[in-house]
C-alpha positions in Angstrom: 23.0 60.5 -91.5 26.0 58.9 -89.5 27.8 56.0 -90.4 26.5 54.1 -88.0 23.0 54.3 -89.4 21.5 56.5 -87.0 19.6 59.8 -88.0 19.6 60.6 -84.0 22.1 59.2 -81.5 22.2 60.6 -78.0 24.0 59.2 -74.5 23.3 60.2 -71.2 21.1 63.4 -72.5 19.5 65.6 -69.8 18.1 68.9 -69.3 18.1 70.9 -66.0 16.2 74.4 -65.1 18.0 74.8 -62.0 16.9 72.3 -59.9 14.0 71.2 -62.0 15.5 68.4 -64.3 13.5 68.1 -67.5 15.3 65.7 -69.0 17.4 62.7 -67.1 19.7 61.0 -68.5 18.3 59.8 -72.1 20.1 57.4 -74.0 18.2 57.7 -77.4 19.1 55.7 -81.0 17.0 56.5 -84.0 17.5 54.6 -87.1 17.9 56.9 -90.1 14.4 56.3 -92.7 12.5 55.4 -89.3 9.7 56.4 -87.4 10.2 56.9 -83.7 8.0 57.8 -81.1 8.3 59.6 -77.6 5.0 58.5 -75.9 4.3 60.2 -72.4 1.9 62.2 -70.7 2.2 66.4 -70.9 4.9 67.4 -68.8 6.8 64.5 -69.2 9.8 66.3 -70.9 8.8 65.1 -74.7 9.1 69.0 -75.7 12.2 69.6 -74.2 14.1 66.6 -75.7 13.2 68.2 -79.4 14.2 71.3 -78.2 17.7 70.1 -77.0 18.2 68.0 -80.0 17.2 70.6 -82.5 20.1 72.8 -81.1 17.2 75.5 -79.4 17.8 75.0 -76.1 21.4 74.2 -74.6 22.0 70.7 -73.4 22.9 70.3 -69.8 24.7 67.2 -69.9 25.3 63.7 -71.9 25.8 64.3 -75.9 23.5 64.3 -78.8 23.7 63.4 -82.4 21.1 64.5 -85.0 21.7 63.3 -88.9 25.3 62.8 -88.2 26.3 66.1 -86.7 26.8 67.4 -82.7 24.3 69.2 -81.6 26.6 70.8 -79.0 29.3 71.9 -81.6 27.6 72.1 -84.7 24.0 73.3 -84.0 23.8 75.4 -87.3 24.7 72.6 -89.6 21.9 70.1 -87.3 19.0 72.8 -87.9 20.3 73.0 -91.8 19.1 69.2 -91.7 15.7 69.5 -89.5 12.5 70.0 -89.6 9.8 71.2 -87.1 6.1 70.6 -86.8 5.2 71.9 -83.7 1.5 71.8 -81.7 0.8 75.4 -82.1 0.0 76.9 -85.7 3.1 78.7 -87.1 1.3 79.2 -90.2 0.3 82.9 -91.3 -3.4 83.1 -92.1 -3.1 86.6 -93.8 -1.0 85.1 -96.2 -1.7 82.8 -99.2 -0.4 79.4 -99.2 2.4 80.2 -102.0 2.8 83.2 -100.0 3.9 81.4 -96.8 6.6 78.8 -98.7 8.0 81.8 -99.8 8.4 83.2 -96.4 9.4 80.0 -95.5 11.7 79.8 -97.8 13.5 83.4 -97.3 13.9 82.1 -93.5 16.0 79.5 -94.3 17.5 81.7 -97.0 16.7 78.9 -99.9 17.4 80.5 -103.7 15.9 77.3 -105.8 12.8 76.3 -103.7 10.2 76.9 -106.3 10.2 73.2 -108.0 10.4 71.5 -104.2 7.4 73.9 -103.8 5.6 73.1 -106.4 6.1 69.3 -105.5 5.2 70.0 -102.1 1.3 71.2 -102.8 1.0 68.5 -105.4 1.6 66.0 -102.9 -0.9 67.5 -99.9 -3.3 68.1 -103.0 -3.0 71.7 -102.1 -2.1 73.0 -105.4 -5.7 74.5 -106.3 -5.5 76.7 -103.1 -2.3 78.0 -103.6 -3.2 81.6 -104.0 -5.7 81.5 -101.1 -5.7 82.7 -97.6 -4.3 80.2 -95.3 -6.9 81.5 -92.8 -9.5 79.9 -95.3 -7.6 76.6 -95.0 -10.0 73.7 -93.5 -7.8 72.0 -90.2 -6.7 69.3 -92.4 -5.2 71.3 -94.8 -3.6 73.8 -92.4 -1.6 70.7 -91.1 -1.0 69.9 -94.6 0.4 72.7 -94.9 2.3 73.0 -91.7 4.4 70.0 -92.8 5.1 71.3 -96.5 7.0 74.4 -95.0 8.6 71.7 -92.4 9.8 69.8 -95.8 11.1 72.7 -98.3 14.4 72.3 -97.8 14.7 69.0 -97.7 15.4 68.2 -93.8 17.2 64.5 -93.4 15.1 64.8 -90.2 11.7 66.0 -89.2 10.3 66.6 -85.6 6.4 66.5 -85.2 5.7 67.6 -81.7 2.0 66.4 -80.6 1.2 66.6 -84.4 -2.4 65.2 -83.8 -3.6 67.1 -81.0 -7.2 68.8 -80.5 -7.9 67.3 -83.7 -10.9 65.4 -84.2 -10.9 61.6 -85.0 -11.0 61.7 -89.5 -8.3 64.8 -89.5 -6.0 62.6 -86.9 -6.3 59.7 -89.1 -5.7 61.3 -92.2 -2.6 62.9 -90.3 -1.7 59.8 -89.5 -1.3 58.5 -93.4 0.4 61.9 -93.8 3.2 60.7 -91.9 3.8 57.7 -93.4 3.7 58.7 -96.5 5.9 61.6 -96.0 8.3 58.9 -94.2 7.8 56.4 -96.9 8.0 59.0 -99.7 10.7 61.2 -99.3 12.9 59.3 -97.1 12.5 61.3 -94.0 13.3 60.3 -90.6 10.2 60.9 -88.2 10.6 61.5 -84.6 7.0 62.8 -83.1 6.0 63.1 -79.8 2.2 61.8 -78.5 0.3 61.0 -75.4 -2.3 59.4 -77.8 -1.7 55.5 -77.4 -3.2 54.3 -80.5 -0.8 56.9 -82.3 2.1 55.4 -81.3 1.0 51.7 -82.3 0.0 52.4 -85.4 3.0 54.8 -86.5 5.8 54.5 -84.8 8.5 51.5 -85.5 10.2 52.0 -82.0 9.2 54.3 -78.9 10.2 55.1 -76.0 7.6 55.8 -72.8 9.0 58.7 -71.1 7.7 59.9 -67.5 9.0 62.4 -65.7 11.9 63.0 -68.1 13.1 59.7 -67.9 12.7 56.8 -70.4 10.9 53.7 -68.6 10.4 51.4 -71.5 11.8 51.7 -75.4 11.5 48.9 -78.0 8.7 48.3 -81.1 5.5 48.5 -80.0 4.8 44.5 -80.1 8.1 44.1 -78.2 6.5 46.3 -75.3 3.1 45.1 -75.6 4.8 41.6 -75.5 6.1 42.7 -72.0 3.2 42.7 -70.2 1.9 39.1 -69.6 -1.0 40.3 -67.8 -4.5 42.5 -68.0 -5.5 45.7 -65.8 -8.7 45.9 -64.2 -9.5 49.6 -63.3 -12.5 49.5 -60.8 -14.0 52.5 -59.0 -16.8 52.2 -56.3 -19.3 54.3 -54.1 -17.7 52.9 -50.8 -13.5 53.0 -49.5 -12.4 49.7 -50.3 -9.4 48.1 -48.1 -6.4 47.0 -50.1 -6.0 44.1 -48.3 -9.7 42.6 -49.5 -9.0 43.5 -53.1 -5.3 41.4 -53.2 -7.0 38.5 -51.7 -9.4 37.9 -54.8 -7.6 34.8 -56.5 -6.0 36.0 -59.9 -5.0 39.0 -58.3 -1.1 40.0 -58.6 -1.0 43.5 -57.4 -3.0 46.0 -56.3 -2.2 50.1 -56.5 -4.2 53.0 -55.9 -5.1 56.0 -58.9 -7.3 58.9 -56.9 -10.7 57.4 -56.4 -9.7 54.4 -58.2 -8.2 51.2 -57.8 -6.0 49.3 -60.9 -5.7 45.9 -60.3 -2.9 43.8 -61.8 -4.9 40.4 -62.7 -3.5 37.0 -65.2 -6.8 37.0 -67.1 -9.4 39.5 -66.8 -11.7 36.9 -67.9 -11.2 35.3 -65.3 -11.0 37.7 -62.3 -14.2 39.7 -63.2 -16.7 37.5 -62.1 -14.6 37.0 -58.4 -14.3 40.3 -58.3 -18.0 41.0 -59.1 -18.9 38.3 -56.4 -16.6 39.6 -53.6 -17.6 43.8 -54.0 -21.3 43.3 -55.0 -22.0 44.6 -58.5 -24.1 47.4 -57.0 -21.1 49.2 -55.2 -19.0 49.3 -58.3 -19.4 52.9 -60.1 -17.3 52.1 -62.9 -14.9 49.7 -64.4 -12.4 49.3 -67.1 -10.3 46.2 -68.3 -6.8 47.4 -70.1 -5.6 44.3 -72.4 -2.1 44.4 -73.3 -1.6 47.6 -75.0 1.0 50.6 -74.7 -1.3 51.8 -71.8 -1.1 48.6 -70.2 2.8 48.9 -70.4 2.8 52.4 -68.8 0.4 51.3 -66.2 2.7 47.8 -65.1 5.8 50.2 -64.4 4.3 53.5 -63.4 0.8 52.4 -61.6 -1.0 55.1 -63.4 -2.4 55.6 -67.2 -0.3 57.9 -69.5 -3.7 60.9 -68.6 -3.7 59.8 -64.6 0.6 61.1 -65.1 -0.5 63.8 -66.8 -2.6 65.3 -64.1 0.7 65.3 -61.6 1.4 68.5 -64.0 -1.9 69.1 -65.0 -0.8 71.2 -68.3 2.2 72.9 -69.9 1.5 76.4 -68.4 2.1 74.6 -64.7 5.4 73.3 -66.4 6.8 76.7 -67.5 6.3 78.6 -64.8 8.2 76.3 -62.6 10.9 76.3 -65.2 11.1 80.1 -65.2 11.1 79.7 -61.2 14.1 77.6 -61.3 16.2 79.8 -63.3 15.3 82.7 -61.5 
């Protein structure tokens, strides 16, 4: 940790692939024993930003700080201090789960793991599977496991990249009490990256929305949430609609356009849906969808879009690489 209390400190942090920038210009203060979020949709630049700060992949600009060491200079002693959880399985299925924290534990070249080991499965409960097949592991315990070998030698900091996703709604939640206990517990600093909104609220003490590699909005969660003093009607219907007709319904306070859909900025969604019923005709509306103030509703006030709706400009990771590999050719 630094002496100014921060587990991660970064100014001016960016990432460019050419003339694809990934990363713009990302000032970034995490308070050592908390838990931060990155919330954005894929292909925001969530990945990259753990990847720069972790030391694998070379920082283009700007300057970066992670449990009190530069990442530029020192980038051995910064991965002596992390930990990594990322979205794909690094686990070894052929192996047992004893058998992989040793492996584990010969990568980072550790000589008295086995007590920390032993700790470890008694704390994810996974100490009656020890000697069996990860590949007979249930989801749950896989990412049980997944963040034991994260934790063996003791990291002052652990990145969790999409920790939650494709999993189904009881493994996410017990996930979720995972990484507060392992926050809680043994004192570690917790930055994770999500596009699931609910995540962020319920886990994070500070985020920081990120779109297009740029930070649009950091504070708590009820600081952001507190930002937005209004509600989001999304409306879709079977016939073009003229922008003009929808800002003239009273209550309304902006008007933008998402595909085949229409988000309407209103004061009280209470108030506006029966106008707005009246002045469309109930039978032409296909769908509809009232945001309340929410970490969506924040995205939507500065972007115009929901976190999934940005997601789409990319449409998935692959897209993302192969125009990074373009740019540095």
């Amino acid at each position: 940790m630094s002496a100014n209390g921060w587990a991660i400190h970064a100014q001016g942090l960016t990432k460019r692939y050419g003339s694809l920038v990934a990363v713009d210009h990302v000032d970034l203060e995490v308070p050592a024993g908390s838990v931060f979020g990155l919330l954005g949709p894929n292909g925001a630049g969530k990945t990259t930003i753990i990847k720069v700060l972790t030391g694998l992949s070379d920082i283009t600009e700007g300057t970066a700080h992670v449990a009190g060491y530069d990442v530029r200079r020192d980038p051995m002693h910064v991965k002596q201090r992390v930990g990594w959880v990322a979205a794909e399985v690094i686990l070894d299925d052929d192996l047992s789960g004893w058998e992989n924290l040793w492996l584990q534990a010969k990568l980072e070249r550790l000589s008295d793991w086995k007590g920390r080991a032993e700790q470890l499965l008694a704390y994810f409960e996974l100490t009656d599977r020890r000697k069996d097949k990860v590949g007979t592991y249930s989801t749950g315990m896989r990412k049980k496991m997944e963040i034991a070998l994260a934790l063996l030698h003791q990291p002052e900091v652990i990145f969790m990249d999409e920790p939650t996703i494709g999993l189904d709604a009881n493994v996410r939640r017990m996930l979720w009490e995972l990484i507060t206990g392992v926050n809680k517990q043994f004192g570690v600093t917790v930055l994770l990256t999500s596009h699931y909104i609910e995540e962020a609220d319920v886990l994070c003490d500070r985020v920081a929305i990120i779109d297009h590699g740029r930070f649009v909005a950091t504070g708590t969660p009820s600081e952001l949430k507190g930002r937005v003093k209004a509600d989001f009607v999304e409306i879709e219907t079977s016939e073009a609609l003229d922008p003009a007709r929808l800002r003239a319904i009273a209550g309304v306070t902006d008007v933008r356009s998402q595909g085949n859909a229409w988000i309407l900025r209103v004061g009280s969604a209470e108030e506006a849906l029966p106008r707005l019923f009246h002045a469309l005709q109930t039978d032409r509306i296909r769908r509809i969808n009232v945001e309340k103030p929410s970490l969506e509703s924040v995205f939507i006030d500065i972007t115009g879009k929901r976190i999934e709706q940005a997601g789409s400009d990319v449409q998935d990771y692959r897209k993302f690489y192969l125009n990074v590999r373009r740019a540095r050719r």
